[in-house]
N, C-alpha and C positions, 0 to 999 in steps of 0.2 A: 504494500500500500504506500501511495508516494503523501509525503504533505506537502507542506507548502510550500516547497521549493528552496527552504533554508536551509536543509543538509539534515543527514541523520540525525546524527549528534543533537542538534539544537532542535529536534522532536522531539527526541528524549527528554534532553531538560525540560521544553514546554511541559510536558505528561506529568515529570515526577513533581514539578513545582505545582501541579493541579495537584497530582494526587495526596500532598504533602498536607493537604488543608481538613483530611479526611482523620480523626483519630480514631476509628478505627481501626487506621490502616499502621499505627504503631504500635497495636500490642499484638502479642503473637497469636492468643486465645481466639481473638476476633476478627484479623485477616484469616488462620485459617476457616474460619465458617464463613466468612465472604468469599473464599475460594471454591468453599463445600457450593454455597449458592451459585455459581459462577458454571461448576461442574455438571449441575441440575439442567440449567439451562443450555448447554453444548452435548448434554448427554456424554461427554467425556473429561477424563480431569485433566486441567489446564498445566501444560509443562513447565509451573513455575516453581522453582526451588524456595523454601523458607530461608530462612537467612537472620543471624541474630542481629545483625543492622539494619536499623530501617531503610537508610537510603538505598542500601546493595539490594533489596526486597523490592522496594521500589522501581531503581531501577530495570528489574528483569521483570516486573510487570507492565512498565511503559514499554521493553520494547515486543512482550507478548502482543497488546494493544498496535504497535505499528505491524506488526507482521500478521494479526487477523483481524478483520473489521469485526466480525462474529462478535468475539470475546471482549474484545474494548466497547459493543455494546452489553453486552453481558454484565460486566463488570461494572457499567454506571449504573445497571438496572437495579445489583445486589446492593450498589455501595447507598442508593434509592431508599432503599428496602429498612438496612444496618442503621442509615443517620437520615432517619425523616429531617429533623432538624437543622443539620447542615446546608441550607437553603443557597447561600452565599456560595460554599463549596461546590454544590452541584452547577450551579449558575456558570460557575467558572470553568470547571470540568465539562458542561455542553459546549461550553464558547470553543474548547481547544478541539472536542473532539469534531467540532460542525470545520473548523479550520482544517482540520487533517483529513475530514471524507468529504466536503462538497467539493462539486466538481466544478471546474472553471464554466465561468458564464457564455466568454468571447471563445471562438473557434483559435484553437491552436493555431493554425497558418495565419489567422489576424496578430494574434502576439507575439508571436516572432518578428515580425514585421515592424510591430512598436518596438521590440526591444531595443535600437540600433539608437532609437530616438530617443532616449530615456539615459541612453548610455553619458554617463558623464554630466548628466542635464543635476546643475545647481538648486537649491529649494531654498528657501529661507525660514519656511515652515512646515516643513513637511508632516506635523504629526498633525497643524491645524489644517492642513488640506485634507489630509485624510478623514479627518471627521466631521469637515463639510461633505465631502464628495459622500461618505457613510451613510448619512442620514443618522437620522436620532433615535433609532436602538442600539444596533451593537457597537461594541468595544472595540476599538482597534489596538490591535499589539503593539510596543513598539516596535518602527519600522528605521533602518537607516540610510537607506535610499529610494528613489523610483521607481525601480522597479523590482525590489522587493515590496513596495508599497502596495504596486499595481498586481502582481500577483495574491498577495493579499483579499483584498478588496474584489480581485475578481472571482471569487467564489463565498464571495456571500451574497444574502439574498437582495433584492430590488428592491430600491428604497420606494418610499408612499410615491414618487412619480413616476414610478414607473422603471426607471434607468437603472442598468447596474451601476450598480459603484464603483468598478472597474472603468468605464465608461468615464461615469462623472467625474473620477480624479484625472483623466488625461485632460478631460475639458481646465478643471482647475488649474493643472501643471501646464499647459497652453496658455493660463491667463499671464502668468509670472517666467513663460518662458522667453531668454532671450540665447542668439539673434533674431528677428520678429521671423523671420524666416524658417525656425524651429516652430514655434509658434503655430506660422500656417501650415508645417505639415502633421501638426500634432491636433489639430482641429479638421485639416482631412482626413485623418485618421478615424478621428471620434464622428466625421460624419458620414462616410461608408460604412461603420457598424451602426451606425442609428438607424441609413436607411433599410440595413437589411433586420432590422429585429425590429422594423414601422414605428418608432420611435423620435422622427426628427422633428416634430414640435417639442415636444419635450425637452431635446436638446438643445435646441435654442432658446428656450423658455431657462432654462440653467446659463447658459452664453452669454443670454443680456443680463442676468440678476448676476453673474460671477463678474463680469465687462463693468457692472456700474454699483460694484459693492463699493463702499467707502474702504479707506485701511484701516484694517484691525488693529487695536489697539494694542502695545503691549500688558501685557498680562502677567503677574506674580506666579513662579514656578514652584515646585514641593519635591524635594528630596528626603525621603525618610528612611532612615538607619536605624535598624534594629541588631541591638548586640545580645543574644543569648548565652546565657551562659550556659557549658556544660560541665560534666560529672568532675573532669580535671580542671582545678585551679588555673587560669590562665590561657584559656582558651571559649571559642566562643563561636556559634552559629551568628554568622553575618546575612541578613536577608535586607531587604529596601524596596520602596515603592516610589515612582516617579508620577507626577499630579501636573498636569499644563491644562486646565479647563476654567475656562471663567464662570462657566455653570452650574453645576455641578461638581461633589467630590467623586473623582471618579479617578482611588490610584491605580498603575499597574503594578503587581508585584514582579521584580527581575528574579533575576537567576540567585541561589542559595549557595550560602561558602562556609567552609570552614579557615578559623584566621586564628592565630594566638595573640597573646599582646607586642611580643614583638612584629608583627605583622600587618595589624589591623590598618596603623597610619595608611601604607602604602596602599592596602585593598578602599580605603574610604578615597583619597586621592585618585584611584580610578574612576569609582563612582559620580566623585564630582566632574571628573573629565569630560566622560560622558554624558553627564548631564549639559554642561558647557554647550559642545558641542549641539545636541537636541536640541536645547531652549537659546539657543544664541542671540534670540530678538525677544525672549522674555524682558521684563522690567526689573524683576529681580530676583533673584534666588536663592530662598531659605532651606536651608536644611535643619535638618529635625532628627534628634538623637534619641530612640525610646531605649532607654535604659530598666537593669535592676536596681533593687535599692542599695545591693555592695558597689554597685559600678558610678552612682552619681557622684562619687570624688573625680571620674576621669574627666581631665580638663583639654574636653573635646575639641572647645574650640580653640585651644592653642596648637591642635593638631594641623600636622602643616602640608601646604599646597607648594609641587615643584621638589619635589623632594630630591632629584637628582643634578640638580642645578644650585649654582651660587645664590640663588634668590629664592631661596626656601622660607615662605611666609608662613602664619597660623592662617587657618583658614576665618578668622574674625575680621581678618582685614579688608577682606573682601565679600564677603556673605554674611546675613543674621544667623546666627546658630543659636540654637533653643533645645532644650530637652522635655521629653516629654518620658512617663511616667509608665514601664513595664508592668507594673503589680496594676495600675489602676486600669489600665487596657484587659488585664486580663480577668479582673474580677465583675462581671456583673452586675451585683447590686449595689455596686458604689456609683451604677450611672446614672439612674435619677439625678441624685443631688447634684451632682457631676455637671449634667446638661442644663438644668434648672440654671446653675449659678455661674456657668457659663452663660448663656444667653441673657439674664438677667443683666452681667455685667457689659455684654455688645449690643444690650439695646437701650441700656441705660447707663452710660458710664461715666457720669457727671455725678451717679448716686453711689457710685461703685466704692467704697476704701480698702484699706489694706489693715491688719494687724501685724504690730513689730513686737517677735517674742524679745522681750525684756527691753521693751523701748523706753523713753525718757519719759512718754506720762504713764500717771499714776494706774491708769486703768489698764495700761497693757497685759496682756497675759503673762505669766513667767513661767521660765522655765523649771522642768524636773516633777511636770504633775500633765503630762499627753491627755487623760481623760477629762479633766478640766480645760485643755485646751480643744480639745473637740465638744465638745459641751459648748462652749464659747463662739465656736464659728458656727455650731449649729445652729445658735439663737439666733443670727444676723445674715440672712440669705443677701449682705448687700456686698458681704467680706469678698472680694474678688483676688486677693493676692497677701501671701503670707511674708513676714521676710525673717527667716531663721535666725538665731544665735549662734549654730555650729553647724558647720558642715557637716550633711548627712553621709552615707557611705565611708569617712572615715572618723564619725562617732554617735556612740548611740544617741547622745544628746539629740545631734540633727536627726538621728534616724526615726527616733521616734516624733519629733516635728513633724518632719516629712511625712512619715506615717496618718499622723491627726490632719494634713491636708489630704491628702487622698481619702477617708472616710469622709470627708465634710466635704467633697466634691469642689475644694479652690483649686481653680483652674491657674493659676499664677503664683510660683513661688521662685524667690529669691534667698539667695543668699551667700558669702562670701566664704572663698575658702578656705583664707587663713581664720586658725582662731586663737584666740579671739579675734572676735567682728571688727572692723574699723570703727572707732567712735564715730568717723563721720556716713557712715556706710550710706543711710536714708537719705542723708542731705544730699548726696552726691548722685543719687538715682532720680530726683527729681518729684515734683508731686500729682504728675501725671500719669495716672494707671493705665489709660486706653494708647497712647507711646511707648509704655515702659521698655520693649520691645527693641524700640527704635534707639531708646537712649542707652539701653544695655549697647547697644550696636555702637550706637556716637563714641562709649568710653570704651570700649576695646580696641576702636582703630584709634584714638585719640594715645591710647599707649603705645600702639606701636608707633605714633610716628615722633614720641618725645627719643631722647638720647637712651643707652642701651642703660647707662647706669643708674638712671631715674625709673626705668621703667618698670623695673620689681615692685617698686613703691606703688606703683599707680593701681587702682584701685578696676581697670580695664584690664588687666592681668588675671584679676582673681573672683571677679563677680561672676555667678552661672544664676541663671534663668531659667523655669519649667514654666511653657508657654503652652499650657495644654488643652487645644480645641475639642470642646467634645463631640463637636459634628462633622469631624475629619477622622473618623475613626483607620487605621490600618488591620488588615488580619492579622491573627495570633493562632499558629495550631500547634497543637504539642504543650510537652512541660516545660517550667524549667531547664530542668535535666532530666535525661532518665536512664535508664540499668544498661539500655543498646544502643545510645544516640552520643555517650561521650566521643570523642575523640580518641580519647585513649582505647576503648573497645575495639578500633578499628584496625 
């Protein structure tokens, strides 16, 4: 069975990153009776080996799934069956597997044909072309050229006008193509397949609306990093989601890695590359670090960009970096409060304030009593951002802070990571909650451009931020850790 024209290999990863979302499919008890179910329906048992690693289990069931169609539908029926509630999982798992069995829209000898045309042809936005040309149901993968895009695109279904999408993005990539010469043979193109599939009002009905669209605006991009931790100390599941939609949150999850601490710098440094590249006419680009609660000592955003070169920056210099909160993604019933107090304070945030553990007035909370401090934010749904006494992750002081914000659902917490706090810590943050963000951002490039020897001092060195949206949620599958998923197991 062929997919979509990106090589085996990156099938595979598509499959296992689906199937990764399924937990069932990491404990051994419960893949094998997803296998028993799978077996039922083929009337024979599927030649997939157990395996006490999930990924290596995984793997040899995505590439079962590319080599029969049968069983890869088989197996979403069971995995259906196993996790009614997986709703999201399944959603995703349709999308990959409708990507790897529909069949191309355009006639073979027509695509070939465009290929030649596509070759080398520049985009400046290529993921927002493609979810025009889409239409407004499905997802598009990320794509990093044309005609990977255009292969793509042309095996999914007909958008409301009719057109394939295939179709409509050559129309698009004509509107931005130059020499204008390109241009016109990429519109005759798109309109010898209109005539022959009786579609050419339609196509010009998209020609004149793409020909006299205004320019899109730029638009705020989403990088998110997820560092898990596993069984061994110092090592860690690296997964992320890339976000470019002004509509809707709508991330894709990339491909999944294993990284140590000594490694990780350079694997996030990728990521951002990538990113770069993709969003290059974005407006601006936040990354987002969802952390455990051992890990929010790591001072993310001092990690540096250019790593193999004399001009090895932190990446604060140039991007907002923000962390957001593992435990509070993965629990639940901490979301209520969670979204309540977040939206309360983005739709009102002139009413919004903050609590300073152990601030200068009298009424602050103090520290070394967490269930009076959540007692405290729970009475006041207007508290939108905490600012700690001690760094969490390297004391329990902060950790239990930290902790009483994630129950009480503050979507905002700060705090500094020498401790003690700088006396001036608040003043220097400013008294605007709905920026705070931005002036975290102002003080950490404000430190790197003072002299090297002032610069430990300054107080953009060591301030960290939890900027955490609750209606940007990212997936979470799996634990922790667990008995077959460390690194060392493997």
């Amino acid at each position: 069975m062929v997919a979509t024209g990106e090589g085996g290999l990156a099938s595979v990863n598509h499959l296992v990153t689906a199937l990764r979302e399924f937990r069932v499919l990491s404990d051994p008890d419960s893949r094998a009776l997803c296998l028993e179910l799978v077996a039922r329906e083929l009337d024979t048992a599927p030649p997939v080996r157990s395996h006490r690693v999930t990924d290596y289990f995984l793997a040899e069931l995505a590439k079962e799934c590319l080599d029969n169609e049968r069983f890869m539908r088989a197996l979403r029926e069971s995995l259906a069956i196993l996790a009614p509630s997986d709703a999201t999982a399944i959603r995703q798992l349709d999308s990959v597997i409708y990507q790897m069995t529909a069949r191309p829209v355009l006639s073979a000898a027509a695509t070939e044909r465009l290929r030649p045309l596509l070759a080398g042809l520049q985009v400046a936005d290529l993921a927002g072309l493609c979810r025009g040309a889409a239409g407004p149901l499905p997802e598009v993968p990320p794509v990093t050229d044309p005609w990977q895009a255009f292969e793509i695109l042309n095996r999914m279904n007909a958008r409301p006008d009719g057109l394939p999408p295939g179709l409509a993005l050559v129309e698009y990539l004509a509107a931005s193509a130059w020499p204008l010469g390109l241009a016109d043979r990429l519109r005759s193109w798109a309109d010898e397949q209109a005539r022959e599939l009786s579609l050419t009002s339609q196509l010009r009905s998209l020609r004149q609306q793409v020909g006299h669209a205004a320019p899109a605006e730029a638009i705020d991009a989403y990088l998110v990093i997820q560092l898990l931790p596993q069984d061994e100390p110092g090592r860690y599941e690296l997964s992320s989601w890339h976000h470019y939609d002004p509509a809707d949150w709508n991330p894709v999850r990339g491909p999944v890695s294993k990284v140590t601490a000594a490694t990780v710098e350079r694997a996030v440094q990728d990521l951002v590359h990538e990113a770069v590249v993709e969003w290059e006419d974005a407006h601006c680009i936040h990354l987002e670090f969802v952390l455990s609660a051992e890990d929010l000592h790591l001072p993310v955003h001092m990690w540096r960009d250019e790593l193999d070169s004399d001009f090895a920056t932190p990446l604060c210099s140039t991007y907002s970096v923000v962390v957001r909160s593992l435990e509070r993604s993965r629990t639940r019933h901490w979301y209520p409060s969670w979204k309540k107090r977040w939206n309360t304070f983005r739709s009102q945030p002139e009413r919004s304030r903050q609590l300073v553990v152990d601030g200068p007035d009298p009424d602050s909370p103090r520290a070394g009593d967490p269930s009076a401090l959540v007692a405290r934010l729970n009475a006041d749904e207007h508290v939108a951002a905490l600012v700690l006494n001690a760094p969490p992750g390297a004391s329990r002081e902060g950790n239990l802070q930290a902790a009483a914000a994630w129950r009480a659902g503050v979507p905002v917490v700060v705090w500094d990571r020498r401790h003690p706090r700088n006396p001036d810590f608040v003043h220097q943050l400013g008294g605007d909650l709905a920026r705070l963000r931005e002036a975290v951002k102002e003080l950490r490039m404000e430190a790197q451009g003072i002299a090297p020897a002032e610069r430990e001092d300054h107080l953009g060195q060591h301030v960290m931020i939890v900027w955490d949206d609750a209606n940007r949620p990212v997936g979470v599958a799996g634990r922790l850790a667990g008995p077959d998923e460390g690194v060392g197991g493997r």
